[in-house]
C-alpha positions in Angstrom: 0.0 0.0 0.0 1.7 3.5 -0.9 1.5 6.5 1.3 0.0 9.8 0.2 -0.1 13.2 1.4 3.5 14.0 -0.1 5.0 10.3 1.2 4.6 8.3 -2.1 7.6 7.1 -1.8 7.0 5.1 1.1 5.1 1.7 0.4 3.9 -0.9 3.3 2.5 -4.1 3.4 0.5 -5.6 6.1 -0.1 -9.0 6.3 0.8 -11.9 8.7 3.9 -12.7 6.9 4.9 -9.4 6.3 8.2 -7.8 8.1 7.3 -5.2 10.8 6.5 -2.1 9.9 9.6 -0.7 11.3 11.5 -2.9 9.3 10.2 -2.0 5.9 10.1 1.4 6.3 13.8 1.6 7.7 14.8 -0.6 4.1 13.1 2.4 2.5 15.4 4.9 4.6 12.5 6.3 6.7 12.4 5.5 11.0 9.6 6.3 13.3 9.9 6.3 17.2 9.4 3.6 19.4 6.7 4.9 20.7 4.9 5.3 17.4 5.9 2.1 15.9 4.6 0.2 19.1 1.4 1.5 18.3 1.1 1.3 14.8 2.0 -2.2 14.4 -0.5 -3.0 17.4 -2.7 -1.5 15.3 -1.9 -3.5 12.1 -1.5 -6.3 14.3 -5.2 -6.3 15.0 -6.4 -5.5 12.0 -5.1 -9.1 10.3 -5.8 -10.8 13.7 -9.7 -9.6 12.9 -9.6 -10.4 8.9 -7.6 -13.9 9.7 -10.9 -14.4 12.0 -13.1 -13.5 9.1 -15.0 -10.7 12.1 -13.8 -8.2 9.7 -15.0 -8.2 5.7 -12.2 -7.6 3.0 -13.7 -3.9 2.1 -13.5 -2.9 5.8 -9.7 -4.2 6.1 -8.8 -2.3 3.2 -10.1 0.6 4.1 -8.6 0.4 7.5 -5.2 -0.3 6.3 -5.6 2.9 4.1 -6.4 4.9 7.2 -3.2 3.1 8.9 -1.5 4.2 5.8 -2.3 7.7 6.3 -1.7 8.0 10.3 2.1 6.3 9.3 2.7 9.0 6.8 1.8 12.2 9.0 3.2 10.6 11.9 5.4 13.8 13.8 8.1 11.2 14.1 8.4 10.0 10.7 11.6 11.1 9.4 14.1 10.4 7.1 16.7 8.3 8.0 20.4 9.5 7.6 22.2 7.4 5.1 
């Protein structure tokens, strides 16, 4: 999923298989604070542990992993990684 609002560069993918979303968006030479990547991957966390319990509908997991997307890409902490 790609990140808008100016961040297009940054793509994520959640999933149970997926790496952490720390982890990808350090390969992609971003880094967000530990307190903000605790709670964004709790958050993405739940969302597939929902959908893999079929409580949530596709449609509804898509659109919250777009919101996710969103709150990840305004995040305060969200910077740019020095190389």
């Amino acid at each position: 999923m790609d990140g808008g609002d100016g961040m297009s560069g940054i793509a994520l993918h959640f999933g149970a298989l997926c790496d952490p979303i720390q982890k990808q968006l350090n390969n992609q030479g971003y880094a967000l604070s530990e307190k903000d990547d605790a709670r964004f991957q709790a958050i993405a966390d739940a969302i597939i542990m929902l959908e893999l319990h079929d409580i949530l509908p596709e449609s509804v997991v898509y659109k919250a992993e777009q919101k996710l997307m969103k709150m990840i890409c305004s995040a305060e902490s969200l910077a740019e990684k020095d190389p």
